[in-house]
C-alpha positions in Angstrom: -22.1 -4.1 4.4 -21.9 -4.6 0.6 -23.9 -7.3 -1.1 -22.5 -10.0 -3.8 -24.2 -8.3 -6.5 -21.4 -5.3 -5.2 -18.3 -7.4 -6.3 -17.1 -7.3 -9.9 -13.6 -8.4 -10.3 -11.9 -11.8 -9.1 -8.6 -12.5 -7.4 -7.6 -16.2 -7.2 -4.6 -17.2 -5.7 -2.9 -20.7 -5.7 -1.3 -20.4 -2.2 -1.1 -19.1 1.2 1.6 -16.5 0.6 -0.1 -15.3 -2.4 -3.3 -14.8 -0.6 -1.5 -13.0 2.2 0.1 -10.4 -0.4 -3.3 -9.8 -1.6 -4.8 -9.0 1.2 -1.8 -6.6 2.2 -2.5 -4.5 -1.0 -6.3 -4.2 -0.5 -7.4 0.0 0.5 -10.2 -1.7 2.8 -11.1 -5.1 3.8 -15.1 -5.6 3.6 -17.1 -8.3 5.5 -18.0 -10.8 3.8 -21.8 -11.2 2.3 -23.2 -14.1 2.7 -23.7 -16.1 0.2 -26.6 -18.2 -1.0 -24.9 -21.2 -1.3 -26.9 -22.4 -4.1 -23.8 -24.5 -5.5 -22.5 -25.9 -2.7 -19.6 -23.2 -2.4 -16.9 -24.5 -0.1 -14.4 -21.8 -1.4 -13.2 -19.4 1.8 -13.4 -15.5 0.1 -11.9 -12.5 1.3 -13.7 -9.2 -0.1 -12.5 -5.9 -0.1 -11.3 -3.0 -2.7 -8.9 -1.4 -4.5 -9.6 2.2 -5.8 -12.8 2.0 -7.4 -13.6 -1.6 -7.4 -14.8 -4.4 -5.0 -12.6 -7.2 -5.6 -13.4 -10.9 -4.3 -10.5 -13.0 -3.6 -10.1 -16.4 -2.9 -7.3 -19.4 -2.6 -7.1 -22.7 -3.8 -7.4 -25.5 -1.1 -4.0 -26.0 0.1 -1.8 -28.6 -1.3 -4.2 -29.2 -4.1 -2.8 -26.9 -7.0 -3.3 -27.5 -10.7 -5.5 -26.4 -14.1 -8.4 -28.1 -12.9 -8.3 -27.3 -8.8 -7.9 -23.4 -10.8 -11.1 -24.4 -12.8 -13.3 -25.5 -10.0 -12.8 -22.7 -7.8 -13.1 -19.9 -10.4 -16.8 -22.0 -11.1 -18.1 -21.7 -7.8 -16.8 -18.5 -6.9 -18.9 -17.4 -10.4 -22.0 -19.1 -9.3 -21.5 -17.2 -5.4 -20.8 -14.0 -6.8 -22.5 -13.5 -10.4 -21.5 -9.9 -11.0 -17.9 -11.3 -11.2 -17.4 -10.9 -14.7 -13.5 -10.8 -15.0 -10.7 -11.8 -12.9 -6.6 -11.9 -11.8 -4.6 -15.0 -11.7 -2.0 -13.3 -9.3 0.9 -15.2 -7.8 4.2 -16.7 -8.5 5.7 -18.3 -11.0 8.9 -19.7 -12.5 11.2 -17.1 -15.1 12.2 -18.8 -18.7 15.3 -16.2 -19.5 16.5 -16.2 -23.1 18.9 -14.0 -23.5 19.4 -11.3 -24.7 15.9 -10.6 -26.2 13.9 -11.6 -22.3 16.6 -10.7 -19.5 14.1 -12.3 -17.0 15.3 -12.1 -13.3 14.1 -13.2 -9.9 11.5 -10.9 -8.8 10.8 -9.9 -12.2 7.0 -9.9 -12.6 5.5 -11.6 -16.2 2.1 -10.3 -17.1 0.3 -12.3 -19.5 -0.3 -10.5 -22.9 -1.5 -12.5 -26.4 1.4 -12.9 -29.2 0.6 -14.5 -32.4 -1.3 -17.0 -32.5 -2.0 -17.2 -28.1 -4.8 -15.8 -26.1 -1.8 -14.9 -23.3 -1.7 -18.6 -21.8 -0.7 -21.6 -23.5 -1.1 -25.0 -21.9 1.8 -27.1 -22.1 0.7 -30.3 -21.6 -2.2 -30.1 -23.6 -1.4 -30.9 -26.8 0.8 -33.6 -29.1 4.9 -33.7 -29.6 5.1 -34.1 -33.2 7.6 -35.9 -35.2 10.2 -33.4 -35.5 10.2 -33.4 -31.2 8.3 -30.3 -31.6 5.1 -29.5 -29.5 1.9 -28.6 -31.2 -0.9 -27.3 -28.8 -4.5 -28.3 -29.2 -6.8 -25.3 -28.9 -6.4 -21.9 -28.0 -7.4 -20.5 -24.8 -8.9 -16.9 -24.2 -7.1 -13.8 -24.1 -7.6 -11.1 -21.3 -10.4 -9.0 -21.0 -9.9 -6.0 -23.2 -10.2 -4.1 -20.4 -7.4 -5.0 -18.7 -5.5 -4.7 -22.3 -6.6 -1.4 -22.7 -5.0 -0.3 -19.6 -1.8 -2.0 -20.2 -1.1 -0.5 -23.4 -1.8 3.1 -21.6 0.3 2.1 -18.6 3.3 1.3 -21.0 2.8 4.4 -23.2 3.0 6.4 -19.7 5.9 4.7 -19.1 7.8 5.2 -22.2 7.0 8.7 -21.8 8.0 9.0 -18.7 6.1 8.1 -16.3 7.6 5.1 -13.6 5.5 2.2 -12.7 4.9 2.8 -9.1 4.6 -1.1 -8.1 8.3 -1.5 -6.3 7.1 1.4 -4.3 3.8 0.1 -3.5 5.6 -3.1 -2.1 8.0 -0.8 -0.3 5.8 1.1 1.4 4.1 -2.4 2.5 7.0 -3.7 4.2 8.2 -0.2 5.7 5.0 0.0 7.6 4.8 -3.4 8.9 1.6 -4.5 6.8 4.1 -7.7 5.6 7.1 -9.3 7.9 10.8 -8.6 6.5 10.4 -12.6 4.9 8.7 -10.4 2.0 11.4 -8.1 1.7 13.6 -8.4 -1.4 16.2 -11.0 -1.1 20.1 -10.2 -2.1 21.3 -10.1 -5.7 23.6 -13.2 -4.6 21.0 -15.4 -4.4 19.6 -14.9 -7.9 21.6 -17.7 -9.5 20.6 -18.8 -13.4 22.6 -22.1 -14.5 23.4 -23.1 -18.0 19.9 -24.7 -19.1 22.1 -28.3 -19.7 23.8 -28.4 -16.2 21.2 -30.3 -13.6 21.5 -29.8 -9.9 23.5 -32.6 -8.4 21.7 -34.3 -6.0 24.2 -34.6 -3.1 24.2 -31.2 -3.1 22.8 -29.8 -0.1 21.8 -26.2 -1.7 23.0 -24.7 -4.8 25.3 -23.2 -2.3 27.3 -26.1 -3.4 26.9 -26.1 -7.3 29.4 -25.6 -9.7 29.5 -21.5 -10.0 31.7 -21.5 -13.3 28.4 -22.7 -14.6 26.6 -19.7 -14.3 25.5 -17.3 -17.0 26.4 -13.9 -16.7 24.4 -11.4 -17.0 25.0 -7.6 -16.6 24.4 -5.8 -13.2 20.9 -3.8 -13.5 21.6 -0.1 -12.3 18.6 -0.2 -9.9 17.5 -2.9 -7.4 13.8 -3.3 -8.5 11.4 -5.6 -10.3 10.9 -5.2 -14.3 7.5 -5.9 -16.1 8.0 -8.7 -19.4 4.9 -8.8 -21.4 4.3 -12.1 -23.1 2.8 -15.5 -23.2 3.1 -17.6 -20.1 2.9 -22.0 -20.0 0.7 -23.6 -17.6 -0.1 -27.1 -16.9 -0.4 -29.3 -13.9 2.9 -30.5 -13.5 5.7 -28.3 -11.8 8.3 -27.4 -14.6 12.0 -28.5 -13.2 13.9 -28.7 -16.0 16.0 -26.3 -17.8 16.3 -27.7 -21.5 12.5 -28.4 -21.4 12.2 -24.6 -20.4 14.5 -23.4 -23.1 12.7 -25.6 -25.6 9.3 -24.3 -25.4 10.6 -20.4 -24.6 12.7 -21.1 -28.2 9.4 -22.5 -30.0 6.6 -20.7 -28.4 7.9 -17.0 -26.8 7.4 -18.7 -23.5 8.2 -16.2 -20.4 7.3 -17.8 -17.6 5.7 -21.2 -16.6 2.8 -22.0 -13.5 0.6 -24.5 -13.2 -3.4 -22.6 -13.2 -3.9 -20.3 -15.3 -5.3 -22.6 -17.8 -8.3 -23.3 -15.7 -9.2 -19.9 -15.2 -9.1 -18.6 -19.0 -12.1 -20.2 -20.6 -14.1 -19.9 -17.3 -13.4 -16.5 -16.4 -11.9 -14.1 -18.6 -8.4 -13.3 -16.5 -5.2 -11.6 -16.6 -2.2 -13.7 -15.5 0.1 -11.8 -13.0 3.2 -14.1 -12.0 6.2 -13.1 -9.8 9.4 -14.7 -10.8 10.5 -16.9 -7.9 12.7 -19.3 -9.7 13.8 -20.7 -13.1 12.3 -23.7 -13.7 15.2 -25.6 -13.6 16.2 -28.2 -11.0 18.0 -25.8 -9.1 14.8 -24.1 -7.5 14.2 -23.3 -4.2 11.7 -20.7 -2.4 13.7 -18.5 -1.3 12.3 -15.5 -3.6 8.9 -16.9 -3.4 7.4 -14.4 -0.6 8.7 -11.1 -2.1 7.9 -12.5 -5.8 4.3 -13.0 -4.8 4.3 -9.4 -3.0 5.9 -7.7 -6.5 3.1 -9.7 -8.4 0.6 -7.6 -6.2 1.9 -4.5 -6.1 1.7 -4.3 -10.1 -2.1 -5.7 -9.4 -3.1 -2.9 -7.3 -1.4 -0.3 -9.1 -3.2 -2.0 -13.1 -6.6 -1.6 -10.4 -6.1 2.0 -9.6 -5.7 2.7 -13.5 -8.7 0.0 -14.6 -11.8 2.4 -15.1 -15.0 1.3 -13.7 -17.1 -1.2 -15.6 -20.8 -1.1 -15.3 -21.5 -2.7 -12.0 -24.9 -2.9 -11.0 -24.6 -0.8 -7.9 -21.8 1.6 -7.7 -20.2 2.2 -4.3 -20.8 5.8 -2.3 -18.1 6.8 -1.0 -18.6 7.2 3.2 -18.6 10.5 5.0 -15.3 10.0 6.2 -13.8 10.0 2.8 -15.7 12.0 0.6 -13.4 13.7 -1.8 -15.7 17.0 -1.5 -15.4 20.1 0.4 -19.1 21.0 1.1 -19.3 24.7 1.7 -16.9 26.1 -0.4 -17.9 29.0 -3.0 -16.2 28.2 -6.0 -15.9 30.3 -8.9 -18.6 29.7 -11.5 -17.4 29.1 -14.7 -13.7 29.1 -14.0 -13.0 25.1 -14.3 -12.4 23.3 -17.5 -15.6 21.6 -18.4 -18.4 24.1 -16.7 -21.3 25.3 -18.3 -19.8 28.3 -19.2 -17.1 26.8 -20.6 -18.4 23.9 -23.1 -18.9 25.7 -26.5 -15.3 27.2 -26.3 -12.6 26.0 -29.0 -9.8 23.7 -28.8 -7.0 23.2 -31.1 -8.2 22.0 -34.7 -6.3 18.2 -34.6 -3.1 18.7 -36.7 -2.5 21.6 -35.4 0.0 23.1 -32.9 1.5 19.7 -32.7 5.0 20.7 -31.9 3.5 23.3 -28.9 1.2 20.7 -27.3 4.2 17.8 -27.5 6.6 20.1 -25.8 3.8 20.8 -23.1 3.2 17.4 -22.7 6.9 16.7 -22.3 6.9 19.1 -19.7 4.1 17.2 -17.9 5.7 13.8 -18.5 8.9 15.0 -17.3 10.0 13.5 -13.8 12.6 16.6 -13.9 10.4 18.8 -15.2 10.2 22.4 -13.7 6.8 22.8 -11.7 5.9 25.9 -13.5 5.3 26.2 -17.5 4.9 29.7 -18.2 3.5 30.2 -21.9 3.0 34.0 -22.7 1.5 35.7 -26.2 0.1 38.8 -27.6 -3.6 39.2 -27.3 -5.2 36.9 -30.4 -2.4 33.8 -30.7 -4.3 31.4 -29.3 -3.5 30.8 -25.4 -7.0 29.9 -24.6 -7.8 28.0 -27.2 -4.4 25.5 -26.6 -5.5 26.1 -22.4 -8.7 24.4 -23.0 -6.6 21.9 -25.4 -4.0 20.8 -22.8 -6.6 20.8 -19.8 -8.6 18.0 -22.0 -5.6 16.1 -22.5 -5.0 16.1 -18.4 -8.0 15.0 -17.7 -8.3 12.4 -20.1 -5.3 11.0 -19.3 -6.3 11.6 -15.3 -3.6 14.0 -14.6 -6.0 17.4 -14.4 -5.3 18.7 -11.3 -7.6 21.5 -11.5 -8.4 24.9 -13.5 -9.2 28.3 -13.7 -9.5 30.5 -16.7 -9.8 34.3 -15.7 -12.5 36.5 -17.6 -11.8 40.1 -17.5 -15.7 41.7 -16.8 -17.0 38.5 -14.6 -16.9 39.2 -11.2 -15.8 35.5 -9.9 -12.9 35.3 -12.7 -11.8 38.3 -12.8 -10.2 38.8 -9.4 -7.9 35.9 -7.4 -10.7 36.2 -4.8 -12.4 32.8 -5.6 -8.5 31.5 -7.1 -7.4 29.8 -4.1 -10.6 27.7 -3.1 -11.7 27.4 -6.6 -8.2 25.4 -7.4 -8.1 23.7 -3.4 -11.9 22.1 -3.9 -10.8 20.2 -7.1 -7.4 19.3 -6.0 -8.9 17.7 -3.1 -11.5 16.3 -5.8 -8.7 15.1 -7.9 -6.1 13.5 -5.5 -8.4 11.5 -4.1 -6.3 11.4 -0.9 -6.5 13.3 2.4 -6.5 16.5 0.8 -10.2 17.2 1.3 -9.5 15.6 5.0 -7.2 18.4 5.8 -9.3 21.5 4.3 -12.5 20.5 6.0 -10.7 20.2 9.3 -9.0 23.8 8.6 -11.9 25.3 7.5 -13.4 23.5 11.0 -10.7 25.7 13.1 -10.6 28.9 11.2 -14.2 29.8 8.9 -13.4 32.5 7.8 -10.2 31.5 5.3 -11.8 31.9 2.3 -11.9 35.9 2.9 -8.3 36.3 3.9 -5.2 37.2 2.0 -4.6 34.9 -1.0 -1.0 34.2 0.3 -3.2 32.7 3.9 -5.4 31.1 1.7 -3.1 29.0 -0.4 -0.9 28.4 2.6 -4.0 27.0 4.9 -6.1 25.7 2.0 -3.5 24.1 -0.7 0.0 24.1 0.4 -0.4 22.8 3.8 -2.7 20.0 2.9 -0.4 19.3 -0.1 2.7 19.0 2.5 1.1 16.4 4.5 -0.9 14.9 1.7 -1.2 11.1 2.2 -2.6 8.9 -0.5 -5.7 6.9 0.2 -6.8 6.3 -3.4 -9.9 5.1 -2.1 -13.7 4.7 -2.4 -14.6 3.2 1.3 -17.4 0.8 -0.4 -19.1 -0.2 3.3 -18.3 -1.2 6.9 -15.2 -3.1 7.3 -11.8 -3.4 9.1 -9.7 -0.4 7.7 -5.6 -1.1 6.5 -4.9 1.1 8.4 -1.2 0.9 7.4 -1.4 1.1 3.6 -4.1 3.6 3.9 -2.9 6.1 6.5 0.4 5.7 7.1 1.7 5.0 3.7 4.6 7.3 2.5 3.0 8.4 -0.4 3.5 7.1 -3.9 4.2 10.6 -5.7 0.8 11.9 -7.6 1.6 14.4 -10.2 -1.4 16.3 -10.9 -0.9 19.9 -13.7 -3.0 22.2 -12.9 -4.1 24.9 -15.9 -4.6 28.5 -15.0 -5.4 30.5 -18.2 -5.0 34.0 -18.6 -4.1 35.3 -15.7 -3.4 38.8 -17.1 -7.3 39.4 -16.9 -7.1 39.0 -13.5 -7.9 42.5 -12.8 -5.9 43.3 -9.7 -2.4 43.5 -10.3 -1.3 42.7 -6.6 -3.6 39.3 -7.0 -1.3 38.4 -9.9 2.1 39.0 -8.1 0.9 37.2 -5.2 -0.6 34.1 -7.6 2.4 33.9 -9.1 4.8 33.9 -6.2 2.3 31.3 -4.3 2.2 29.2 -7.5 6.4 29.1 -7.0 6.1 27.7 -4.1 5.1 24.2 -5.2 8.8 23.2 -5.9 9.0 23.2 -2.2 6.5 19.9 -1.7 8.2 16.5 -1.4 4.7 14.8 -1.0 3.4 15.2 -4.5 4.0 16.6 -7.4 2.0 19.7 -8.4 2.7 21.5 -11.7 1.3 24.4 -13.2 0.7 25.5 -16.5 0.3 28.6 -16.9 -0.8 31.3 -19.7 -1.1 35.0 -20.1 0.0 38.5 -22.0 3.4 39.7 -21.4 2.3 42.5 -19.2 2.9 44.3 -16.3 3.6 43.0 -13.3 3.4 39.8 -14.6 7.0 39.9 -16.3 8.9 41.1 -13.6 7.3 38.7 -11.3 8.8 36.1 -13.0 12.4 37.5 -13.3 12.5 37.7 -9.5 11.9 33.6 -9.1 14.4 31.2 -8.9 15.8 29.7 -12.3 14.6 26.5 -11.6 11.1 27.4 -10.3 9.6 27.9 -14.1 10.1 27.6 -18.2 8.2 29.7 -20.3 7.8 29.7 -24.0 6.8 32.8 -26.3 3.6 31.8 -28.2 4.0 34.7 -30.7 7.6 33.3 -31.8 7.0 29.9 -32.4 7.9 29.2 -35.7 5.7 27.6 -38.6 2.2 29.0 -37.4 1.4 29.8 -41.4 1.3 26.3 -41.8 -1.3 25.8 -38.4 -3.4 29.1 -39.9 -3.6 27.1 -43.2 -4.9 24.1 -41.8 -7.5 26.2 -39.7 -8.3 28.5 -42.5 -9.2 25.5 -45.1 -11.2 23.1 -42.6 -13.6 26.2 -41.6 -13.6 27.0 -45.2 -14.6 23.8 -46.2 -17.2 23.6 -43.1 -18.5 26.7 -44.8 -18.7 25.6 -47.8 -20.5 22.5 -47.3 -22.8 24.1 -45.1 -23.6 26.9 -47.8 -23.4 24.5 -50.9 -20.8 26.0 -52.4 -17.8 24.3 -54.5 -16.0 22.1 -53.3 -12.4 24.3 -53.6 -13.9 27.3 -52.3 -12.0 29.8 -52.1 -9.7 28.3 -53.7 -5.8 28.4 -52.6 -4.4 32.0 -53.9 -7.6 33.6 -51.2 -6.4 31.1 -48.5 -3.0 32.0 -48.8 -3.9 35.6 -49.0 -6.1 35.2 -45.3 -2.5 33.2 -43.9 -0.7 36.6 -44.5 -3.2 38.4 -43.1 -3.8 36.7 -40.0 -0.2 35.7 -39.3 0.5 35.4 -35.7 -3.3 35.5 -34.7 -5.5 32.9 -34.6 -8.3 35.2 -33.0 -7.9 37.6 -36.8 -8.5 34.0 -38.8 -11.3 32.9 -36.3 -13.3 36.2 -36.5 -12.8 35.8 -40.4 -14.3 32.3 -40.1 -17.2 34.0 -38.2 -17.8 36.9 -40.6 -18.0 34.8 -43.9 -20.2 32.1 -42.4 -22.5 35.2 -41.1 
């Protein structure tokens, strides 16, 4: 069992239903630690984790809801678990649409995010009405951790590049395996119903059933049937807001996106983000009809910021159980064929500034939901493959999409043969996904030892492709003894993971039968509905490596011809002055050394190869 010191991050809820969605989205529900009780705790927690990170969550006392019921129980939970250090205010809340700049819907989820002037939450009914009718707030409360920021703004950049939020299928995937009853599922489009701000519900009516539909405001049909994220300041206070010009009002005057009623006790006593799923429009015409699958949306998008938060500096970090260990104990790898090993750190990357046009289109590639699962870039010896390789693997793996390398040396007896290929790549996949990858190599390598000495084809059937094909996400750490979901966990249909893996120049791979068979194994990816494994993918334009590739399918790869892509003179240049000016100030030599006419003169020169200009850079500074 973990101890309180284990648990870093808060989750409060305001009711029930809120808690119950929380608990649905947890990886592993812990047992509680004790705790000391110094404070007189009364609050109920739940502990368990998402990803990485031991969350504790608790609930308001029910029926007893506001800024300062939110204040107290943030204080004691604080004073039970001290390493809680930041927290989530996840729940439901009530939409302020003003179209068309914040086409706000039911089952929309608001996240809150600081605007001028606004930590992310502004209390409402803090504050003064001045004489023009217009509301002046007193104070501003805190914004979000930057942690929690920081993660955001790489989120959205993901997903303006491509990448889909993954929270409408997280709540899915809940309600398809029977972790949440069908009351969670989404209700119908008919039933999202936004009145004219001015038009009250009448109170003989029954349900809005009843209400004057020519009233309505229309609103465009989305295209898909799923939540949206709105970014933006949300009102709390301790009265429920039911009125639609008040709404209007402060969403005109203040940016306002959604309204709730605790987030303002939480800010200044824990540092929080605010996530709120919309369940109805603060007007008189509410009812809770949306409220169980809002407060499910709300925690999907918390579990899926979670499993992009990085780790903050607990005090004991959790090891991961036998059962789940991401490892493959026993497997000879190749040494110095991954991205990052000793071998490998003194190697070049790209200068910044250049290739810029090359690694965009990669990354495109990566980014690409549609994208082919092969990118096959091919160049005469000396343009530069390894060196942008190394460059794109760094990006990956920064941005935690490295699913795993190898980079052939012609004259080393590990990398220069696809011997070591298949197991090299299979033990960092199953490093890498996280999932039950490593599960299903340990328990073939249980039934059948001696895999790692058969064919290649065997080997990346048994060893990558059949644990890919009935890959299941865990996304896990298991922190401690506790009472497994198993539903979310096990029998999840998976979220897709795309993972790129880099293997780097494969024409030094000295067997040419090992580089057919590599490639036409690689091709076979396409075939995987689980996940989404790419390949990138660099070499000479040899023998038997082009003809291998004419024989795939059209839609199995793209390739690019490094040699022919146009302005390289103006890369060269770049590369030719900064080593030149590294040079010189290492030398103490003028500051325009060599001056222009010599660098221009070296550009000709060395025009398409990067390895002619390098090996220049090393002679002079000899």
């Amino acid at each position: 069992m973990l101890e309180i010191e284990d648990y870093t991050i808060g989750w409060i809820c305001a009711l029930p239903l809120e808690l119950t969605a929380a608990i649905a989205v947890l990886d592993k529900r812990h047992e509680t630690p004790e705790s000391r009780q110094e404070n007189h705790d009364d609050n109920t927690y739940i502990c368990g984790c998402i990803g990485k990170h031991n969350i504790v969550i608790t609930c308001l006392p029910s029926g007893v809801y506001g800024v300062t019921s939110a204040s107290n129980v943030v204080t004691k939970m604080r004073a039970s678990f001290p390493s809680v250090k930041i927290g989530l205010m996840v729940g439901i809340g009530g939409g302020a649409p003003m179209l068309p700049q914040n086409d706000i819907r039911l089952g929309d989820v608001v996240v809150s995010e600081p605007v001028a002037g606004f930590g992310g939450v502004l209390q409402y009914d803090f504050g003064k009405t001045v004489q023009s009718g217009k509301f002046v707030q007193h104070g501003v409360l805190n914004k979000p951790p930057g942690v929690f920021l920081k993660t955001i703004s790489k989120m959205k950049s993901e997903y303006i590049s491509g990448r889909a939020y993954e929270f409408n299928d997280i709540a899915t995937a809940i309600l398809e395996n029977g972790i949440l009853p069908e009351e969670f599922r989404r209700p119908p489009n008919s039933s999202d119903r936004l009145f004219q701000s001015n038009y009250d519900h009448p109170e003989e009516n029954r349900s809005c059933d009843d209400c004057d539909t020519t009233l309505l405001v229309e609103r465009e049909p989305r295209a898909r049937n799923e939540a949206r994220l709105h970014y933006g300041l949300i009102a709390s206070g301790n009265k429920v807001m039911k009125h639609g010009l008040t709404r209007d009002k402060l969403s005109q005057e203040k940016g306002v996106l959604c309204f709730e009623m605790e987030a303002a006790g939480l800010m200044d006593e824990l540092p929080s983000l605010v996530i709120r799923g919309i369940c109805d429009y603060c007007d008189s015409h509410k009812n809770k009809r949306w409220q169980n699958h809002a407060a499910l949306v709300a925690a999907a998008f918390a579990r899926e910021l979670l499993f992009q938060l990085p780790l903050q500096g607990s005090p004991r970090r959790p090891i991961p159980s036998e059962e789940e260990n991401f490892n493959v104990p026993g497997l000879q790898t190749a040494k110095g064929a991954s991205f990052g090993d000793y071998d490998d750190q003194y190697e070049p990357e790209c200068l910044p500034g250049t290739r810029v046009e090359l690694l965009k289109r990669i990354e495109n590639w990566a980014n690409d939901v549609e994208g082919k699962k092969v990118f096959w870039m091919y160049g005469m010896a000396g343009t530069g493959k390894s060196t942008i390789s190394r460059t794109v693997a760094r990006s990956l793996q920064t941005n935690d999409r490295l699913g795993g390398s190898f980079f052939f040396k012609r004259g080393e007896a590990s990398r220069s043969t696809g011997l070591l290929f298949v197991v090299t790549l299979a033990a960092q996949l199953a490093r890498t996904l996280r999932g039950t990858m490593a599960l299903s190599i340990r328990a073939a390598l249980k039934a059948e030892p001696g895999i790692p000495s058969r064919s290649i084809e065997e080997q990346f059937r048994k060893l990558i492709f059949g644990p890919l094909a009935e890959f299941k996400a865990l996304n896990t750490h298991d922190t401690g003894v506790g009472t497994s979901q198993s539903g979310l966990r096990n029998s999840i249909k998976t979220i897709k993971h795309t993972r790129v893996m880099v293997v780097d120049a494969l024409d030094e791979c000295e067997k040419r039968g090992d580089v057919q068979v590599i490639i036409q194994q690689l091709a076979r990816l396409k075939d995987l509905t689980e996940v989404d494994i790419r390949v990138f993918l660099t070499s000479r334009p040899d023998l038997p490596i082009i003809p291998t590739f004419q024989k795939l399918e059209e839609d199995t790869y793209e390739d690019l011809v490094l040699h022919k892509v146009p302005d390289i003179e103006d890369d060269l240049s770049l590369y030719l002055k900064t080593e030149m000016s590294r040079i010189a100030g290492e030398r103490h030599l003028p500051e325009d050394w060599p001056g222009a006419a010599i660098i221009d003169k070296l550009v000709k020169m060395a025009t398409p190869l990067f390895i002619y200009a390098a090996t220049i850079c090393r002679f002079v500074g000899d």
